[in-house]
TORPA-4810 file (N, C-alpha, C, O; in nm, 3 decimals):
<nodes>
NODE_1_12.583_3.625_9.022_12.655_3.708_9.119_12.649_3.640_9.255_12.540_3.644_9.312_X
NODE_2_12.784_3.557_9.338_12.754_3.524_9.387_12.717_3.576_9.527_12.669_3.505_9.614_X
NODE_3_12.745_3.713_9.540_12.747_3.797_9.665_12.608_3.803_9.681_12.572_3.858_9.785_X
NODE_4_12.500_3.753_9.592_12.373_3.753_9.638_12.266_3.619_9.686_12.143_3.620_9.700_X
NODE_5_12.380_3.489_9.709_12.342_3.416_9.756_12.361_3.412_9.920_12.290_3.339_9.990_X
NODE_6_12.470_3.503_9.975_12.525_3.432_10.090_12.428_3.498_10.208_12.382_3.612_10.196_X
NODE_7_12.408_3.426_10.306_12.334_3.457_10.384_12.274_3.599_10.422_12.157_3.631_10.436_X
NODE_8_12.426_3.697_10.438_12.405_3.825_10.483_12.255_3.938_10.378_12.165_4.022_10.388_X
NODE_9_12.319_3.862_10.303_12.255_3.933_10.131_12.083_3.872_10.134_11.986_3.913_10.070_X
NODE_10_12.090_3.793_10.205_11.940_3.715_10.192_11.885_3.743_10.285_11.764_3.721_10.275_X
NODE_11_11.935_3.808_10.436_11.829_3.879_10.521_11.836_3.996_10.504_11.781_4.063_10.591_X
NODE_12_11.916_4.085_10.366_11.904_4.220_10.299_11.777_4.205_10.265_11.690_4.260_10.332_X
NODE_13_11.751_4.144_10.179_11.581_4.108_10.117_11.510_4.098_10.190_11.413_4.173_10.202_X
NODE_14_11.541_3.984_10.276_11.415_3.997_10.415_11.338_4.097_10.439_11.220_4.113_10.408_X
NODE_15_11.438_4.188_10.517_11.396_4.304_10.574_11.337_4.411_10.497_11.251_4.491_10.533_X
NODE_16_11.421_4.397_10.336_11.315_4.481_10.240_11.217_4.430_10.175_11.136_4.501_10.114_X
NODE_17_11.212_4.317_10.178_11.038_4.267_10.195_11.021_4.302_10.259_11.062_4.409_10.212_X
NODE_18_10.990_4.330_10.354_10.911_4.342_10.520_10.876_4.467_10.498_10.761_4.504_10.523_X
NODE_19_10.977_4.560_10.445_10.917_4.721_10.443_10.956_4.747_10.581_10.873_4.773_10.668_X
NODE_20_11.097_4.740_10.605_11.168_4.738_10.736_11.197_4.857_10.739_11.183_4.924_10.842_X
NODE_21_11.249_4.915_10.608_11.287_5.058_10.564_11.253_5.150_10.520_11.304_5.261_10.512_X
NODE_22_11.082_5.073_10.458_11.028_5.156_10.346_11.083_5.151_10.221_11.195_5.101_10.211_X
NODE_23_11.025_5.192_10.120_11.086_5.178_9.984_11.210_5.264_10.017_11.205_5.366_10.086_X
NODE_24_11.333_5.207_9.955_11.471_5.229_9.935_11.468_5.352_9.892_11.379_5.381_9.812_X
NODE_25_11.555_5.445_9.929_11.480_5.601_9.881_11.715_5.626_9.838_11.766_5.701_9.755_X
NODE_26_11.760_5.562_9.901_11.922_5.582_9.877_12.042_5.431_9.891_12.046_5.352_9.985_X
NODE_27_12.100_5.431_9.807_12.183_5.340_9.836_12.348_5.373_9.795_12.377_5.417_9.684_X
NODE_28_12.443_5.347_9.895_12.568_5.369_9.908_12.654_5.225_9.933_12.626_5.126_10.001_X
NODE_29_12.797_5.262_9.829_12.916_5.114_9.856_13.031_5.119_9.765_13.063_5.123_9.646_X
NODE_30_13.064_5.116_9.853_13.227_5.117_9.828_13.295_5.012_9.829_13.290_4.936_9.925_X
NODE_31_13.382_4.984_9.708_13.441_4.869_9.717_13.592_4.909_9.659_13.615_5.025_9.625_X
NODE_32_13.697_4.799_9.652_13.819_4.812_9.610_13.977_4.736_9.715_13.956_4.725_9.836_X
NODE_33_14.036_4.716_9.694_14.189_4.680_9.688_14.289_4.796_9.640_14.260_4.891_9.566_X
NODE_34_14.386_4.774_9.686_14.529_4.811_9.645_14.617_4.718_9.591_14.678_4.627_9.647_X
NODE_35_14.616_4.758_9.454_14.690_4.673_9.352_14.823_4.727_9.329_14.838_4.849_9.316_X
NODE_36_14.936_4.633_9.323_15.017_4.705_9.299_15.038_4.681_9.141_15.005_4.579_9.081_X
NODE_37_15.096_4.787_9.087_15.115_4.821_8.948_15.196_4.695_8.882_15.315_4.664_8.896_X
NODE_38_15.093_4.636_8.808_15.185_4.552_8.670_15.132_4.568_8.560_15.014_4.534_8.566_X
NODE_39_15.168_4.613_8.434_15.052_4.580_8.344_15.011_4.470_8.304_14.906_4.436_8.249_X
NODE_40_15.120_4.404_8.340_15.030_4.235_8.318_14.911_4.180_8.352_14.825_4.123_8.285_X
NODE_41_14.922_4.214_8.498_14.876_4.147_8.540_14.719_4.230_8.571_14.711_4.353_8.579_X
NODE_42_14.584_4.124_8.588_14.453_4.147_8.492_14.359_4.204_8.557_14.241_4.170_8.561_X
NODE_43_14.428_4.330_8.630_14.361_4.442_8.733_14.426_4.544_8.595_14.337_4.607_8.538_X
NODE_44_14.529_4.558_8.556_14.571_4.654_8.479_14.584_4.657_8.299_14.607_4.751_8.222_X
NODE_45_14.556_4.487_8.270_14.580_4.447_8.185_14.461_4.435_8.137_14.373_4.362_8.184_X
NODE_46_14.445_4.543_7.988_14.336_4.576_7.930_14.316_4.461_7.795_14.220_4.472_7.719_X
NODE_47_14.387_4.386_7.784_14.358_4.243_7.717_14.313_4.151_7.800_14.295_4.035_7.762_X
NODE_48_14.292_4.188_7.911_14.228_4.059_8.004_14.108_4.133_8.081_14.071_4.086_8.188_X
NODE_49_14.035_4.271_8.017_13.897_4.321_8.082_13.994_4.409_8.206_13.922_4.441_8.300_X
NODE_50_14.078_4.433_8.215_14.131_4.515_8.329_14.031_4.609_8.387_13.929_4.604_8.318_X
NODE_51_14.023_4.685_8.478_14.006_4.796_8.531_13.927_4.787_8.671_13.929_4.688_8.743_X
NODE_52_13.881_4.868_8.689_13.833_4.879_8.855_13.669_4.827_8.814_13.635_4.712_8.840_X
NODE_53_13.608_4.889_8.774_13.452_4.906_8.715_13.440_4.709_8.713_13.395_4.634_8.800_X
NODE_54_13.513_4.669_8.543_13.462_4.532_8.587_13.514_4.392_8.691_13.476_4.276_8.707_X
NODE_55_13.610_4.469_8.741_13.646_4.358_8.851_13.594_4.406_8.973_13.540_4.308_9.024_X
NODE_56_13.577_4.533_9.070_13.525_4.561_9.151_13.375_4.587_9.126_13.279_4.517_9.157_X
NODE_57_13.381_4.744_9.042_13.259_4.799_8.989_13.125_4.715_9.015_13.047_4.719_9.110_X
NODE_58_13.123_4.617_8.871_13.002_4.530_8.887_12.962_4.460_9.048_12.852_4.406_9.060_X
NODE_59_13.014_4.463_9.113_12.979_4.436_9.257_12.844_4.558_9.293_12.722_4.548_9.285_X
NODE_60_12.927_4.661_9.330_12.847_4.758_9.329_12.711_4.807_9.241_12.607_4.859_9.281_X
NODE_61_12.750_4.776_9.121_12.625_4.790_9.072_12.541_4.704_9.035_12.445_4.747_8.972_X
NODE_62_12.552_4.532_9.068_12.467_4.505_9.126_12.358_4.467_9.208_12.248_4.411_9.202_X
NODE_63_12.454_4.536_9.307_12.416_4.565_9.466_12.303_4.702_9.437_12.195_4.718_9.493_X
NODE_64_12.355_4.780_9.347_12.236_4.895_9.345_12.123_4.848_9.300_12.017_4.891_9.345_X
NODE_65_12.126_4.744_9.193_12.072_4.685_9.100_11.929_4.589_9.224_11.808_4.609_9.228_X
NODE_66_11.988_4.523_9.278_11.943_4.398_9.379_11.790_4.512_9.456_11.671_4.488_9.479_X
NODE_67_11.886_4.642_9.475_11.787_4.688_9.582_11.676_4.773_9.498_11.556_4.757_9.524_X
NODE_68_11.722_4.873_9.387_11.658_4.976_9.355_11.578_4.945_9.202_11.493_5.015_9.146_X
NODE_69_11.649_4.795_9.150_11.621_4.811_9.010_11.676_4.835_8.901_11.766_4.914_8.932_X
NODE_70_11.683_4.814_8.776_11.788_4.897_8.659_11.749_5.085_8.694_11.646_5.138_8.735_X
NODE_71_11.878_5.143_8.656_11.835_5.302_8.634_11.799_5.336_8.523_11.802_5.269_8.420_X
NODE_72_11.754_5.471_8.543_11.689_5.532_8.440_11.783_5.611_8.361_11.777_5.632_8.239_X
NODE_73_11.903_5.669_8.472_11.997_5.790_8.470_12.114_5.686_8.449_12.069_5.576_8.419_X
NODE_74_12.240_5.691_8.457_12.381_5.671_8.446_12.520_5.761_8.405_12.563_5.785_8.292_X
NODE_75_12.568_5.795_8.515_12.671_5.933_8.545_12.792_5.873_8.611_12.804_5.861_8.733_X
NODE_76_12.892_5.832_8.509_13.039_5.804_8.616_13.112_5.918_8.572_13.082_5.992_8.478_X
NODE_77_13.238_5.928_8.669_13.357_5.990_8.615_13.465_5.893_8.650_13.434_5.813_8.738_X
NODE_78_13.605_5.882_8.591_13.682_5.752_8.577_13.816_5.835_8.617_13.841_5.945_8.568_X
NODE_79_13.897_5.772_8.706_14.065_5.798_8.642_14.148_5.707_8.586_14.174_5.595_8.631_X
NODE_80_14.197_5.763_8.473_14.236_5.614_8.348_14.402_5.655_8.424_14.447_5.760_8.472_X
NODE_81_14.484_5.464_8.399_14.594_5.464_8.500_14.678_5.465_8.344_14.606_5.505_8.252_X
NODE_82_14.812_5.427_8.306_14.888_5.431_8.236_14.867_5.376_8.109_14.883_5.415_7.994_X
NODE_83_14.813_5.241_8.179_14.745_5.100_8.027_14.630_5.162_7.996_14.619_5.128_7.878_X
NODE_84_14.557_5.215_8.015_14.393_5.307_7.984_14.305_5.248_8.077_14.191_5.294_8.074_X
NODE_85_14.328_5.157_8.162_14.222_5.131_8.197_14.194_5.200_8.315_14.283_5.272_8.362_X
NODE_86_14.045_5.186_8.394_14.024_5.294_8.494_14.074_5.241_8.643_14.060_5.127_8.688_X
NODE_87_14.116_5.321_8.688_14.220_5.255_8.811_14.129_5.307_8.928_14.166_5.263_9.037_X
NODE_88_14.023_5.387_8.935_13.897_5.426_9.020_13.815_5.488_8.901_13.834_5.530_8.787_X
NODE_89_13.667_5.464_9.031_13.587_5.538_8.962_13.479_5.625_9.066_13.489_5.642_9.188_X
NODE_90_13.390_5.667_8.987_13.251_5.743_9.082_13.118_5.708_9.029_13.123_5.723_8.907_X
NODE_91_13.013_5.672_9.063_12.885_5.629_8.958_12.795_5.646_9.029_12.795_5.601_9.144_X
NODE_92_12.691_5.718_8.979_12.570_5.806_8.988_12.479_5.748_8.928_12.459_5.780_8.811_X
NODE_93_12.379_5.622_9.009_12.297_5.591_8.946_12.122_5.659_9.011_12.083_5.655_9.128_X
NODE_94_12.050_5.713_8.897_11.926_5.783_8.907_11.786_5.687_8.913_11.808_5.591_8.838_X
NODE_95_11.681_5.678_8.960_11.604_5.572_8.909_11.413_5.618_8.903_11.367_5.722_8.951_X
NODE_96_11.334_5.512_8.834_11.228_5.620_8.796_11.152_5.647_8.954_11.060_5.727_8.964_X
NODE_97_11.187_5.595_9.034_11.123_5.607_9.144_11.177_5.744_9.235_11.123_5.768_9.343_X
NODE_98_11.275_5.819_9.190_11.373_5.898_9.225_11.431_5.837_9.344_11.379_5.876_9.448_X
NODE_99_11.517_5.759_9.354_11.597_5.668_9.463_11.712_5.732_9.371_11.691_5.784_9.261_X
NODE_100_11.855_5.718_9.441_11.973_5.701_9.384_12.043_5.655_9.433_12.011_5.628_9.548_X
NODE_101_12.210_5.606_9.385_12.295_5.487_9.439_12.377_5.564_9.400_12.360_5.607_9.286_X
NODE_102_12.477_5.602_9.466_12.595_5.664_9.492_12.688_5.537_9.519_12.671_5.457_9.611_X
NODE_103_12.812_5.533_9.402_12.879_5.412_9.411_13.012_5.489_9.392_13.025_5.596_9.333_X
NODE_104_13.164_5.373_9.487_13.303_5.420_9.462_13.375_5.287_9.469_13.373_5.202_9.559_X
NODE_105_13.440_5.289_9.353_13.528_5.161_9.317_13.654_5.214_9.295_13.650_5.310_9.217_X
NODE_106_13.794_5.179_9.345_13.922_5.212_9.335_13.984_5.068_9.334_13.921_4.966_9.364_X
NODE_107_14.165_5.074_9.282_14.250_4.931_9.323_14.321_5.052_9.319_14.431_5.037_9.265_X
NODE_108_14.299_5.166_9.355_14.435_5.247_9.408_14.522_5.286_9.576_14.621_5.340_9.626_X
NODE_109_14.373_5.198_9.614_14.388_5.222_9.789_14.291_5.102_9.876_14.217_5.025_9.815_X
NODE_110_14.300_5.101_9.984_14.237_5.012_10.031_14.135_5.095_10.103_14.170_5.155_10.205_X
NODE_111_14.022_5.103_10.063_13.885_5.148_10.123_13.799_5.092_10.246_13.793_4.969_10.238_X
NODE_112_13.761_5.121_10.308_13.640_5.085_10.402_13.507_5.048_10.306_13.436_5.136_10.258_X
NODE_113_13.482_4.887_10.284_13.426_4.871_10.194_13.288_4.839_10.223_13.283_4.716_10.226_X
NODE_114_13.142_4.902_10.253_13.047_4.950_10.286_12.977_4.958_10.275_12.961_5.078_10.254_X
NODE_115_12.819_4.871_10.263_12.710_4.882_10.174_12.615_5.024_10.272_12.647_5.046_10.389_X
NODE_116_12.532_5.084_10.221_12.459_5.110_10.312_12.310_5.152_10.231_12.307_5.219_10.128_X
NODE_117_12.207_5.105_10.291_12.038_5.172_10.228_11.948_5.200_10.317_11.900_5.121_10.398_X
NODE_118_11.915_5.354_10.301_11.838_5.403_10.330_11.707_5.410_10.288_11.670_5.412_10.170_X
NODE_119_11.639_5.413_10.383_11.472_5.449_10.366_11.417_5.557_10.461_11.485_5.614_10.546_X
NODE_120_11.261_5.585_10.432_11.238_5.678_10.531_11.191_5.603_10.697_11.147_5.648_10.803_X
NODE_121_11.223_5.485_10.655_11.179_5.395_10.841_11.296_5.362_10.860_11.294_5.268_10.938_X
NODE_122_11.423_5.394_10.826_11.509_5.308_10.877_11.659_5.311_10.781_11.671_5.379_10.679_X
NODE_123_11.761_5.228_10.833_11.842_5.193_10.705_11.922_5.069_10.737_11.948_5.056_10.857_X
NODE_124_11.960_4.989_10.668_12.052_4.860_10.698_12.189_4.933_10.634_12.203_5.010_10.539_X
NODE_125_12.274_4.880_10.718_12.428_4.882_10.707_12.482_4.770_10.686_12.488_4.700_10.786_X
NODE_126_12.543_4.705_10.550_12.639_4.613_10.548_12.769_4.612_10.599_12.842_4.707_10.568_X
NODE_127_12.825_4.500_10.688_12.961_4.550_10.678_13.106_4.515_10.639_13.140_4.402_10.604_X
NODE_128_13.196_4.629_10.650_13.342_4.573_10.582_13.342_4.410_10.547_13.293_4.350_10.642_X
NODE_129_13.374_4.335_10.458_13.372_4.375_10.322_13.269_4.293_10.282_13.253_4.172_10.294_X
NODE_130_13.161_4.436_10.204_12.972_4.411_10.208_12.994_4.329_10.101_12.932_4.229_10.137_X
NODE_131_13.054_4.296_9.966_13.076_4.224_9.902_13.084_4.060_9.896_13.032_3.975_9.823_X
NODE_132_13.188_4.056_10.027_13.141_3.948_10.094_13.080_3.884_10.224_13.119_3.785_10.286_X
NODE_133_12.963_3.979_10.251_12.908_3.981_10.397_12.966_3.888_10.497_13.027_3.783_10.473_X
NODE_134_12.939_3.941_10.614_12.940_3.863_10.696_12.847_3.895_10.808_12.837_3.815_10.902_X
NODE_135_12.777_4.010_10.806_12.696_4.108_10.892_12.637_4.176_10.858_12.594_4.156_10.745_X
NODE_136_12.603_4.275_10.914_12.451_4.353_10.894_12.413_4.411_11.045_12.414_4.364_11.159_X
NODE_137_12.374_4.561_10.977_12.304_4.650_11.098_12.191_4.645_11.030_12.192_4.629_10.907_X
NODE_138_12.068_4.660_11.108_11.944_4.729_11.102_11.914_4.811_11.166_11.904_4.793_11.287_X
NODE_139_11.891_4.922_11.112_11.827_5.007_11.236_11.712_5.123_11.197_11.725_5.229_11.136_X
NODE_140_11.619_5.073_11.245_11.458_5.151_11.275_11.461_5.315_11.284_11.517_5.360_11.383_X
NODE_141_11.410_5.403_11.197_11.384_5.559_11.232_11.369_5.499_11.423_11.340_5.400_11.490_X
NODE_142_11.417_5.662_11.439_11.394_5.611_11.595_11.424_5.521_11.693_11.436_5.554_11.811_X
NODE_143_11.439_5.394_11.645_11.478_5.287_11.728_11.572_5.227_11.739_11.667_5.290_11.692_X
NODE_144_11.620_5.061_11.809_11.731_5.056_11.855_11.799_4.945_11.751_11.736_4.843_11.724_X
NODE_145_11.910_4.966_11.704_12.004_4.914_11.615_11.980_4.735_11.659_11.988_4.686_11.772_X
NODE_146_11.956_4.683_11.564_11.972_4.534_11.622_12.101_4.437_11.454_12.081_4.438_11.333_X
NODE_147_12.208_4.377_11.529_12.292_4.331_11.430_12.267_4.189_11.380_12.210_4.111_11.455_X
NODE_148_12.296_4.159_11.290_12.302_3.992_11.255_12.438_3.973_11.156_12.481_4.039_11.061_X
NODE_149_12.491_3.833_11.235_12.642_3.832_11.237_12.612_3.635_11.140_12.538_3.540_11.166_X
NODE_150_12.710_3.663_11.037_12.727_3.566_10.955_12.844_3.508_10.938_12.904_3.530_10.833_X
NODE_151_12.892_3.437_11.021_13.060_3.418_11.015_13.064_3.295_10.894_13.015_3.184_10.871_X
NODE_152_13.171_3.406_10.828_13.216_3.336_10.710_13.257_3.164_10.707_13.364_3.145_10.766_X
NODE_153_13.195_3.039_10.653_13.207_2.913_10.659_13.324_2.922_10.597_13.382_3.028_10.573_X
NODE_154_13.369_2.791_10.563_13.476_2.679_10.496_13.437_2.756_10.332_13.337_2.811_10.285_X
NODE_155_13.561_2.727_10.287_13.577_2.830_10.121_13.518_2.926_10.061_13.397_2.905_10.062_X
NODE_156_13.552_3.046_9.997_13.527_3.161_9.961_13.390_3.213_9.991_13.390_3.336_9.989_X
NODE_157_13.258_3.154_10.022_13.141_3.155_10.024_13.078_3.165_9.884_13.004_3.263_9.874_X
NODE_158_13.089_3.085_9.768_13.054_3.029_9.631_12.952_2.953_9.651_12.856_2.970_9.576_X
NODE_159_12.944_2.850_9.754_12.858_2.749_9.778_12.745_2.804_9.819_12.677_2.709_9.857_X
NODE_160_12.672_2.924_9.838_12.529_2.958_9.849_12.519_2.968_9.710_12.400_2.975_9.678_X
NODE_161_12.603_2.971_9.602_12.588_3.014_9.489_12.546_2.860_9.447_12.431_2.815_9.440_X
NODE_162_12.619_2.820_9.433_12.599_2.667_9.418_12.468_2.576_9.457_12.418_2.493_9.381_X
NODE_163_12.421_2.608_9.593_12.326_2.559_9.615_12.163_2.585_9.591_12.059_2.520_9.604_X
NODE_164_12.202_2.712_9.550_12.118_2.816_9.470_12.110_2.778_9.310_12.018_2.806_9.233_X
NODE_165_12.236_2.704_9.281_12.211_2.626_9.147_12.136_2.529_9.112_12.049_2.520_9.025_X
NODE_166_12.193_2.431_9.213_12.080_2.255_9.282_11.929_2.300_9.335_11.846_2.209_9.333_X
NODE_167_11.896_2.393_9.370_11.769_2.397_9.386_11.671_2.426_9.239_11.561_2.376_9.215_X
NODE_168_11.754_2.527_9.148_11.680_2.557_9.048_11.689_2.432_8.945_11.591_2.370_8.903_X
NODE_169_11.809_2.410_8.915_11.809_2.214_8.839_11.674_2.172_8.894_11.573_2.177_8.823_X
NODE_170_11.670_2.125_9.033_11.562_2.020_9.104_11.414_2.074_9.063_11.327_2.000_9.017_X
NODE_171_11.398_2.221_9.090_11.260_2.294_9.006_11.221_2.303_8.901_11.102_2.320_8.878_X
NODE_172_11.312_2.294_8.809_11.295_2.253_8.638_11.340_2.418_8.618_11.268_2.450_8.524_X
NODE_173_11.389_2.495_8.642_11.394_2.615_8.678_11.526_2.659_8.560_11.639_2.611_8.575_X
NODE_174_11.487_2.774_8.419_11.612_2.777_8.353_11.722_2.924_8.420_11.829_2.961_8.372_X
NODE_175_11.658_2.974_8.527_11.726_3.083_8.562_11.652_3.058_8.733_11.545_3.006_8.762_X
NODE_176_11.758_3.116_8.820_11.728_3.194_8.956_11.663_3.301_8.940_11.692_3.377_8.847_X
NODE_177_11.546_3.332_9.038_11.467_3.461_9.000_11.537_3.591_9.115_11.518_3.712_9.120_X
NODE_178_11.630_3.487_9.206_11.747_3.597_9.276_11.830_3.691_9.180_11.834_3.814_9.192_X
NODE_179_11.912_3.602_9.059_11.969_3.677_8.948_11.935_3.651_8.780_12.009_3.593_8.701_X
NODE_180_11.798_3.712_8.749_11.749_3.623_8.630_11.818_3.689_8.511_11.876_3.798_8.515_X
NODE_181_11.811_3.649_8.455_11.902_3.713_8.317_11.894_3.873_8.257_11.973_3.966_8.241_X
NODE_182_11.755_3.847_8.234_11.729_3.991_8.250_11.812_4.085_8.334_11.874_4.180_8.287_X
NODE_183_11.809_4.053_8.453_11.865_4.203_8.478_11.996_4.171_8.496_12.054_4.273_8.532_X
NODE_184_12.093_4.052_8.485_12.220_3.978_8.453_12.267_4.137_8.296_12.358_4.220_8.295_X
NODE_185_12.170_4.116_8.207_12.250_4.183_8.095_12.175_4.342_8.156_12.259_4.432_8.159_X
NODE_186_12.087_4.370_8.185_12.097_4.535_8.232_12.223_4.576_8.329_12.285_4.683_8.331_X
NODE_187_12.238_4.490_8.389_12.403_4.521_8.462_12.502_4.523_8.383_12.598_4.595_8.412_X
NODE_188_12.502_4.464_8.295_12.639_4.454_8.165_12.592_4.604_8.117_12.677_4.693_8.112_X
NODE_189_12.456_4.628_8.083_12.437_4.737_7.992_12.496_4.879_8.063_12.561_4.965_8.003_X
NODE_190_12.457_4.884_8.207_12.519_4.984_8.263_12.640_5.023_8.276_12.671_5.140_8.296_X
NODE_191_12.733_4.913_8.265_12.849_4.950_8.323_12.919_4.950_8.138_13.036_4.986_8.137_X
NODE_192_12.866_4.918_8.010_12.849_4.932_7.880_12.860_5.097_7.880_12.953_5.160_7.830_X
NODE_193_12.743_5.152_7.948_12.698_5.317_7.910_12.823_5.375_7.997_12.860_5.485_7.958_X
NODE_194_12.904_5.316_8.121_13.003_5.364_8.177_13.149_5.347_8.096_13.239_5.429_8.083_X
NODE_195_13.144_5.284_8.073_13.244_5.272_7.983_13.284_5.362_7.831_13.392_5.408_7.795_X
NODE_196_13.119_5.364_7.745_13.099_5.474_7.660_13.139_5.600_7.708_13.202_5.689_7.650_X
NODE_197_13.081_5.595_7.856_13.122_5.773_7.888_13.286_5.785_7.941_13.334_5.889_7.897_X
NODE_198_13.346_5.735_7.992_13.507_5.717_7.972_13.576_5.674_7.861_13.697_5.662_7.880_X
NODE_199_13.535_5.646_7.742_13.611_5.598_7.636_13.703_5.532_7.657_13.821_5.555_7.629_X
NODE_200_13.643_5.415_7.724_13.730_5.259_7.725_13.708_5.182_7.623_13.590_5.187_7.587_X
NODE_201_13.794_5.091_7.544_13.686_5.008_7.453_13.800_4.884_7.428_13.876_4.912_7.335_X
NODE_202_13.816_4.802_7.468_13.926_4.680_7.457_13.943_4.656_7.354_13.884_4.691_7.251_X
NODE_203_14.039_4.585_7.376_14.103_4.545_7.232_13.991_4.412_7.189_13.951_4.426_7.074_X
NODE_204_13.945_4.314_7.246_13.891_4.202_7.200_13.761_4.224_7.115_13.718_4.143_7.033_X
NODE_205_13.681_4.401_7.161_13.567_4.443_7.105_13.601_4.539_6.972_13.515_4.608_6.917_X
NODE_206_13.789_4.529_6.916_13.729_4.593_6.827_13.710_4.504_6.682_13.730_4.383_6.670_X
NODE_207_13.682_4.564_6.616_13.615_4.435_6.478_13.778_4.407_6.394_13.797_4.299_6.338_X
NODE_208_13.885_4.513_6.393_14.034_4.471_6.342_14.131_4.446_6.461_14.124_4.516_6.561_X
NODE_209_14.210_4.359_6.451_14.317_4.346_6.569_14.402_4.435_6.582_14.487_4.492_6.514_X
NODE_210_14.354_4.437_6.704_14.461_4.586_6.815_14.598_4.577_6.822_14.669_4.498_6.884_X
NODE_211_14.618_4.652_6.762_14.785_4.703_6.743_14.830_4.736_6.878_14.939_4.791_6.891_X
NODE_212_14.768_4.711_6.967_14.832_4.779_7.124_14.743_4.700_7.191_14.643_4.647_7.143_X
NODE_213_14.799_4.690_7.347_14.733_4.620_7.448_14.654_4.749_7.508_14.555_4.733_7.579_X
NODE_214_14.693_4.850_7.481_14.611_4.954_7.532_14.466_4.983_7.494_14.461_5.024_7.378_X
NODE_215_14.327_4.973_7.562_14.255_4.976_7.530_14.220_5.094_7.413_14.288_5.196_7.406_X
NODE_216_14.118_5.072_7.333_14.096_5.199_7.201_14.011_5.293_7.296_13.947_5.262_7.396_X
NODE_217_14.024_5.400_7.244_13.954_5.544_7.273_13.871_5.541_7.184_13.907_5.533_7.066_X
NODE_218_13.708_5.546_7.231_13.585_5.575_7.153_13.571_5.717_7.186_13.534_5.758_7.296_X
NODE_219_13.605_5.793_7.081_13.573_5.936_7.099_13.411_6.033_7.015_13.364_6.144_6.991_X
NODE_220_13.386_5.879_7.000_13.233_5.959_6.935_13.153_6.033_7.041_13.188_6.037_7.159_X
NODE_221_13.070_6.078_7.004_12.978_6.157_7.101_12.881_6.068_7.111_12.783_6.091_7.182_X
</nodes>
């Protein structure tokens, strides 16, 4: 994930090392675009993973993921667009520490896109668009807001990702312990149990070939 190499994202940690905030007690973020309607094309197009959840979604959750941990709980509600796939969503993640992450992913509108975590000392604010930082509030129970400003370099910002690659090669290193695998597939698994609870299910996952580009309806319980 590369939104957790780039600078902004790495004095997120800082500061929650530091216990800047206290243990994370809430986390909030919003992400999304305004797509305009094609089914082709692979925001809508459920032969190519369409929907909001895994092209936006996974941002968000594992941004909840980064701060709070895998959950314990998992609660979305979805609105499915014409092709089936979910064109927004809502996700309610619970955790054993009782923290929760209140998450909103749409391509039906253009959002104010927003990280924010709370603690009982404090809370950091990511800002517009937290996905791909460029900034950051901190600010202290009580005290005075101090910002740190990350102006976006030369191409997409991939290359913290990248260099985050060359360091672990050079360590003998088979994973980053920023995104180790482990919790790489608990993020798949979550947004897996979100998907179960909307009865999305693509065509590429089912075991006979899909007679429709429209994703299948898992209606088991």
């Amino acid at each position: 994930m590369w939104t957790r190499f780039r600078p902004a994202m790495v004095k997120v940690r800082q500061l929650l090392a530091a216990g800047a905030i206290g243990d994370p007690r809430f986390v909030s973020a919003t992400i999304g675009w305004k797509a305009e309607f094609d089914p082709l094309f692979r925001l809508y197009n459920p032969a190519l993973g369409g929907g909001a959840l895994l092209d936006g979604g996974v941002y968000a959750v594992s941004f909840a993921s980064m701060v709070l941990g895998p959950p314990s709980l998992v609660v979305g509600a979805a609105s499915l667009g014409a092709t089936g796939v979910d064109e927004q969503n809502a996700i309610a993640l619970a955790h054993p520490s009782g923290a929760i992450a209140s998450l909103g992913v749409t391509i039906q509108a253009n959002p104010i896109s927003a990280g924010l975590i709370l603690g009982p000392a404090g809370r950091i604010e990511i800002h517009h668009d937290w996905h791909r930082p460029e900034g950051l509030t901190y600010t202290p129970d009580g005290g005075a807001s101090e910002r740190f400003d990350y102006p976006q370099t030369a191409g997409n910002g991939y290359q913290y990702e990248a260099i985050e690659v060359g360091r672990c090669l050079g360590a003998g290193l088979r994973e980053s312990p920023v995104m180790p695998l482990a919790e790489s597939v608990s993020i798949m698994a979550t947004m897996d149990t979100l998907r179960a609870q909307w009865g999305i299910r693509y065509p590429m996952e089912s075991a006979s070939p899909a007679s429709s580009s429209r994703p299948e309806r898992d209606d088991r319980e």
